[in-house]
C-alpha positions as CSV (number, residue, x, y, z in Angstrom):
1,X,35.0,17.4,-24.9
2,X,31.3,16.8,-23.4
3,X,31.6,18.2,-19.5
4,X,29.4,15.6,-18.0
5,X,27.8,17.9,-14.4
6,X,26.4,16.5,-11.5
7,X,26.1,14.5,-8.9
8,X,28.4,11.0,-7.5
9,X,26.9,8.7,-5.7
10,X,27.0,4.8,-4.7
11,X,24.2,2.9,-5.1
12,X,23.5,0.3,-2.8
13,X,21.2,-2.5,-4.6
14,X,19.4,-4.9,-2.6
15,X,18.9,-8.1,-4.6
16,X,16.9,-10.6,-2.4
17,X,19.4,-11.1,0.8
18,X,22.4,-9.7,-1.0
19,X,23.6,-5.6,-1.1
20,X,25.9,-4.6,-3.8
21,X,27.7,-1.2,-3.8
22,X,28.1,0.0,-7.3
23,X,28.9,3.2,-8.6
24,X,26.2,5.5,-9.5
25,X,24.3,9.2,-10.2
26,X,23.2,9.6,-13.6
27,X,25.9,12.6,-14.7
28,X,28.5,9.8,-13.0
29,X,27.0,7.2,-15.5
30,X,26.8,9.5,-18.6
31,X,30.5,10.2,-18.2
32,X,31.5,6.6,-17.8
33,X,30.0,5.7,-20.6
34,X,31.0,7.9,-23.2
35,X,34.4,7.1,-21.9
36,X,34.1,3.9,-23.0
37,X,32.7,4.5,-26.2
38,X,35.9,6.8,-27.1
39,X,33.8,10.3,-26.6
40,X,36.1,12.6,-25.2
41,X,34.5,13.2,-21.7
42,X,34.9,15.1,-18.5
43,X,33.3,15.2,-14.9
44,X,32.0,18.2,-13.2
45,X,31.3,17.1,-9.8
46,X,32.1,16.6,-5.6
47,X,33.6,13.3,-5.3
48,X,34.1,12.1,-1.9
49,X,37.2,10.8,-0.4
50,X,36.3,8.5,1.4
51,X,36.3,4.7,0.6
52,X,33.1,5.2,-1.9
53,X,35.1,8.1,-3.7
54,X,37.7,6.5,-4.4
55,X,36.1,3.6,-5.8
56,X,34.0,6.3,-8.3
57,X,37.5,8.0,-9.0
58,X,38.9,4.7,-10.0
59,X,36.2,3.8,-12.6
60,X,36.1,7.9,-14.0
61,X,40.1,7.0,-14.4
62,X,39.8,3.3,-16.1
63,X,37.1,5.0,-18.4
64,X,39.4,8.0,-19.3
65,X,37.2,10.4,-18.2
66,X,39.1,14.2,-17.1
67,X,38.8,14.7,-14.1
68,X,40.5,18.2,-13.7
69,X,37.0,20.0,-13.1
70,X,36.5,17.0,-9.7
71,X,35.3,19.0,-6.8
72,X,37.5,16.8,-3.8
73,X,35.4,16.5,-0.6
74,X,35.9,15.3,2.8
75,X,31.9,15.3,3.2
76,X,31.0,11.3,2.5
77,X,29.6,9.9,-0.5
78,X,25.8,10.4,-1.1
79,X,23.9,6.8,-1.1
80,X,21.1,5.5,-3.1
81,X,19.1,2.1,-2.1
82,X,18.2,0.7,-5.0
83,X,15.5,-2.3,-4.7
84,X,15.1,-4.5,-7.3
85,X,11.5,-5.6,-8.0
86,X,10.7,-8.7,-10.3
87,X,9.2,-6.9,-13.0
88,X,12.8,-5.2,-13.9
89,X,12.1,-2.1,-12.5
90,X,14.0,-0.2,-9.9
91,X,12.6,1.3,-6.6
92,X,15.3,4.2,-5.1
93,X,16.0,5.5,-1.7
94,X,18.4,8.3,-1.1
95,X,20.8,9.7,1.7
96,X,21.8,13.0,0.5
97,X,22.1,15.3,3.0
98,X,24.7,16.2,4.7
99,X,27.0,14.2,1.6
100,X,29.6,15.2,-1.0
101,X,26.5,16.2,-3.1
102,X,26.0,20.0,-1.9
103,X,29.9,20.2,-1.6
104,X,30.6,21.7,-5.3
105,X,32.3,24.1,-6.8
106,X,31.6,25.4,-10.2
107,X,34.4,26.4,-12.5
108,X,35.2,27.8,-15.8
109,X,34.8,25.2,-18.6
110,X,38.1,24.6,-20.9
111,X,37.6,25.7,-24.7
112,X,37.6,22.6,-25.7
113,X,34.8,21.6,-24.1
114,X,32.0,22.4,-26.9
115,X,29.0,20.1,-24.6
116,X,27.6,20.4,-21.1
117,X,25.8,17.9,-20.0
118,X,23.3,18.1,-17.3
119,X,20.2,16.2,-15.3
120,X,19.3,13.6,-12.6
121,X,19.4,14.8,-8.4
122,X,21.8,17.9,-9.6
123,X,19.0,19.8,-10.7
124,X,16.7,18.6,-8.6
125,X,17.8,19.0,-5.0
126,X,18.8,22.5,-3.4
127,X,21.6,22.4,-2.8
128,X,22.5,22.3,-5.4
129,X,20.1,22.6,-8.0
130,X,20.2,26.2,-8.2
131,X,24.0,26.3,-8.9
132,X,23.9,23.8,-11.8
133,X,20.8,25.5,-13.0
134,X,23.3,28.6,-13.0
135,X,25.9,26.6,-14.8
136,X,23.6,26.1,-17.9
137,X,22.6,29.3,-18.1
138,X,26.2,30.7,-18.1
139,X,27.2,28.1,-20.7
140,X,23.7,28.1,-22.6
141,X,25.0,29.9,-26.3
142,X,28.4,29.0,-25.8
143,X,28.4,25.1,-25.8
144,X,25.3,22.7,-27.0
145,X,23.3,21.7,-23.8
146,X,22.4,18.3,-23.4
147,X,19.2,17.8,-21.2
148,X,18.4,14.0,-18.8
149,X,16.2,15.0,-15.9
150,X,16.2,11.2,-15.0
151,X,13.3,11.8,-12.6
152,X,13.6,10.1,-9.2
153,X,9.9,10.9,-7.9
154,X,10.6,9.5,-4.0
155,X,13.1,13.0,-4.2
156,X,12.4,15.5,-6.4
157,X,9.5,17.1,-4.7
158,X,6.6,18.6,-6.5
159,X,6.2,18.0,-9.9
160,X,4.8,21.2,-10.8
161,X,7.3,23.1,-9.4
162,X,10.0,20.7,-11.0
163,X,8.2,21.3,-14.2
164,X,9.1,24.9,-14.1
165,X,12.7,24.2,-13.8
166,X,12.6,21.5,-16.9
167,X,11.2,23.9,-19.2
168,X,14.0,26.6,-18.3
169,X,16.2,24.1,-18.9
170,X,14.1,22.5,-22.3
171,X,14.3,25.8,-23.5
172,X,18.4,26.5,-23.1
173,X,19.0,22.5,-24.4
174,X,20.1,21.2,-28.0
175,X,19.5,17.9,-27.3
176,X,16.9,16.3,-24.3
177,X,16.9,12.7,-24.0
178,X,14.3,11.9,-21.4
179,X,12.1,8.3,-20.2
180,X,8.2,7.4,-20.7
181,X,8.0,7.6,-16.6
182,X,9.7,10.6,-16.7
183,X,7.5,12.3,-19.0
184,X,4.4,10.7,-17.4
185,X,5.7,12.2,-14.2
186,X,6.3,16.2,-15.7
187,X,3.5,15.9,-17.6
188,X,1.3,13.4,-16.4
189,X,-2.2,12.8,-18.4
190,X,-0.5,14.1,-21.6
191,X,0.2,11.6,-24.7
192,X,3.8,10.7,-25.4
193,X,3.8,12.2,-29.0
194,X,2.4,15.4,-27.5
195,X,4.6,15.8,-24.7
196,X,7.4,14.9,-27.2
197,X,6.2,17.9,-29.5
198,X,5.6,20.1,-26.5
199,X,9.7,19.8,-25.6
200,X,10.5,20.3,-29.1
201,X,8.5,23.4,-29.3
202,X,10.8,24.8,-26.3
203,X,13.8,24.7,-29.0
204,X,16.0,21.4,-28.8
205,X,16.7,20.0,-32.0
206,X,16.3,16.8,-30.8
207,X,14.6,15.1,-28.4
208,X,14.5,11.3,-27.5
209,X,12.3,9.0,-25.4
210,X,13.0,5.7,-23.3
211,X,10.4,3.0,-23.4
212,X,11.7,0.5,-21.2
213,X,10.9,-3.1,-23.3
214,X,9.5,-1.3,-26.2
215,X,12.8,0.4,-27.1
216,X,12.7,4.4,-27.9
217,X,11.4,7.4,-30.1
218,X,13.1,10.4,-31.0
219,X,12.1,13.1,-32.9
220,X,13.5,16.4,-34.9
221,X,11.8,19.2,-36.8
222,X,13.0,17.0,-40.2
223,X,13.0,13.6,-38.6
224,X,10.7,11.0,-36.6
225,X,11.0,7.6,-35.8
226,X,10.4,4.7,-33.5
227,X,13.0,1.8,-33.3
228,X,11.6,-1.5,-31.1
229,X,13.5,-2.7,-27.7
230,X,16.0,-6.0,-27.8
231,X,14.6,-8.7,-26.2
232,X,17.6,-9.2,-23.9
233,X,17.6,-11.8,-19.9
234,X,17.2,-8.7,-17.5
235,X,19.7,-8.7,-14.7
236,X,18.9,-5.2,-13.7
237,X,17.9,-1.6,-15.1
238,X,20.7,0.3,-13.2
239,X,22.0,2.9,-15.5
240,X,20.6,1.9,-18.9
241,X,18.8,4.8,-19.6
242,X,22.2,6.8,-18.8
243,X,24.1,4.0,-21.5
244,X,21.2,4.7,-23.7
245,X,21.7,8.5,-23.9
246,X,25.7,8.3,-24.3
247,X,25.5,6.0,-27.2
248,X,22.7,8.5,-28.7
249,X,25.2,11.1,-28.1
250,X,28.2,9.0,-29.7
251,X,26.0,8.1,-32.8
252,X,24.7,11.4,-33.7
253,X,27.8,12.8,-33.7
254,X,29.5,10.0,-35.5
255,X,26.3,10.7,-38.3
256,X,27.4,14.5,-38.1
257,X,24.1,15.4,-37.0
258,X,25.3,16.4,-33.5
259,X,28.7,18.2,-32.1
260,X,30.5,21.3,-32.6
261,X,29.9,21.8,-36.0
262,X,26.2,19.9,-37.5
263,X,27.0,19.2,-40.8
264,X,23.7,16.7,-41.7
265,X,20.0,17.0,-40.7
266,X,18.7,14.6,-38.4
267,X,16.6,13.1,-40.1
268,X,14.8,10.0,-40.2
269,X,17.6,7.9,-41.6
270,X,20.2,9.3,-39.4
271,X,17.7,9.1,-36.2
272,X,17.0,5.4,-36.7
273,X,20.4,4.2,-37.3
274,X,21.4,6.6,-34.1
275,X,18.5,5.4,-32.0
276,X,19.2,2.0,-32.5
277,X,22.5,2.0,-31.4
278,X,21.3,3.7,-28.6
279,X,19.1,0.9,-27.8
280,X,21.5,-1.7,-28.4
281,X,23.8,0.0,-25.5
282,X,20.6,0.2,-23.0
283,X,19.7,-3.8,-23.7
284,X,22.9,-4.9,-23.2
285,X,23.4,-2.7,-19.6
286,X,19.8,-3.8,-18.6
287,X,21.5,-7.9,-19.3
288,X,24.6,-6.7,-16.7
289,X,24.6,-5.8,-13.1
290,X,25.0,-2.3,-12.1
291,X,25.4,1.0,-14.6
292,X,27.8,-1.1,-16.3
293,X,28.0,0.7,-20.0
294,X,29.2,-1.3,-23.2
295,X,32.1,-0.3,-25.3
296,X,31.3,0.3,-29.0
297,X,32.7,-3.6,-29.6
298,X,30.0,-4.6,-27.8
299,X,27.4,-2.3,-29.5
300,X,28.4,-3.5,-32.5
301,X,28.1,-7.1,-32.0
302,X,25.0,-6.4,-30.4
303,X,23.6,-4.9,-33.1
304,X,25.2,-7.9,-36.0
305,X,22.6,-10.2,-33.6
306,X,19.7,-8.4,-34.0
307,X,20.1,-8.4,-37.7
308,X,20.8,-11.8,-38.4
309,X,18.2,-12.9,-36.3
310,X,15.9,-10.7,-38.7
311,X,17.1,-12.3,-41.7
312,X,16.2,-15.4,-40.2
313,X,13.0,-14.9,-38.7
């Protein structure tokens, strides 16, 4: 099982006149969709009870994601506003304090669970940043740490002293899956390809990169490659990098390259076929509204479109 940890929140998305509540928080994404790509999945979190909560406890159950390791409060649901521009990008708000987000508790992790997943607000905002930080340093050596930091700049604070808590992190992670703006962000001035070596230097054995329209990199110590974005009608970017990163996850470790046991190199030819899956999973969420992951059905078919309309071009 991969223990998904962080934060649940609703996000509140302003479309022209119009305000959708949708479930939200990038950990709360992450788990939903490895759910629904059949990847056994679990939620380390404070969900609230209020009405909010129990619309995020609903989708974490209709996913079949565990939710034995749920932190229960009475403290409400911490909100994002999320404004949709017309160039397809997303401008974020947040009402933390004083929310379900600080309310955790941090238990032991069942021995089946061989991941931990971490990233977004979680590790950004004290509290409780430090705690979760202390979670992947207990679990670092015992389970593979999979890295987001799915940078919200109006909230995390300075980015230098962020940048100190990344690299902790970088260096305790097996797997870091992070966006162009994000990178441009920690480590702004600095080329992609350099910024992607720098991470890889700090000892993941894989790291991958968002590029919005132009699809996503990833690279390995035996393995580089690029793979273009799907030209797909953009409804709204809510949660597609979080899609994007689960179907990473559920490809490598159908190619072997990524799980308990690694039993093939990622190399170039497992990379492309994993990062294009990947992709696949982000255009499609980007065509939906909300973080509103495919299933691998949908991957799939996805994917059977983009060929054929290579063969024809």
């Amino acid at each position: 099982m991969i223990v998904t940890a962080g934060e649940a929140l609703v996000d509140l998305v302003e479309d022209g006149t119009t305000v959708r509540a949708v479930a939200g928080g990038g950990p709360f994404n992450t788990a939903i969709a490895l759910g629904r790509l059949d990847v056994e999945v679990g939620f380390l979190g404070s969900v609230s009870r209020d009405s909010y909560g129990q619309m995020l406890a609903r989708e974490l159950l209709e996913a079949g994601v565990d939710t034995s390791l749920v932190s229960w409060s009475d403290d409400p649901t911490p909100q994002a506003r999320v404004r949709l521009e017309r160039d397809g990008t997303n401008e974020y708000s947040f009402l933390l304090g004083g929310t379900a987000l600080a309310d955790i508790a941090l238990p032991g992790l069942p021995d089946r669970a061989w991941a931990l997943h971490v990233g977004t607000l979680a590790l950004a905002v004290d509290p409780p940043a430090s705690a979760y930080e202390a979670l992947v340093h207990r679990e670092a050596g015992r389970r593979r740490i999979i890295f987001d930091p799915n940078v919200r700049p109006v909230i995390f604070g300075d980015a230098t002293v962020y940048r100190n808590r990344f690299e902790r992190l970088a260096r305790l992670a097996d797997l870091v899956k992070l966006s162009r703006d994000d990178a441009k962000w920690i480590y702004p001035g600095v080329a992609m390809d350099d910024v992607v070596d720098l991470i890889l230097g700090f000892g993941p054995r894989i790291v991958a990169v968002t590029l919005g329209p132009d699809g996503a990199m990833a690279k390995s110590s035996v393995g580089s490659v690029t793979i273009p974005g799907i030209p797909v009608a953009v409804v709204d970017t809510v949660g597609a990098g979080d899609s994007f990163g689960a179907a990473l996850i559920a490809a490598l470790l159908d190619e072997g390259a990524f799980g308990p046991a690694t039993v093939v190199a990622a190399d170039a030819t497992v990379l492309t076929r994993a990062v294009s899956y990947a992709v696949a999973a982000s255009a499609i969420t980007c065509s939906r509204t909300g973080a509103a992951p495919p299933t691998r059905h949908e991957i799939d078919a996805q994917l059977r479109g983009v060929e054929l309309a290579r063969k024809g071009a």
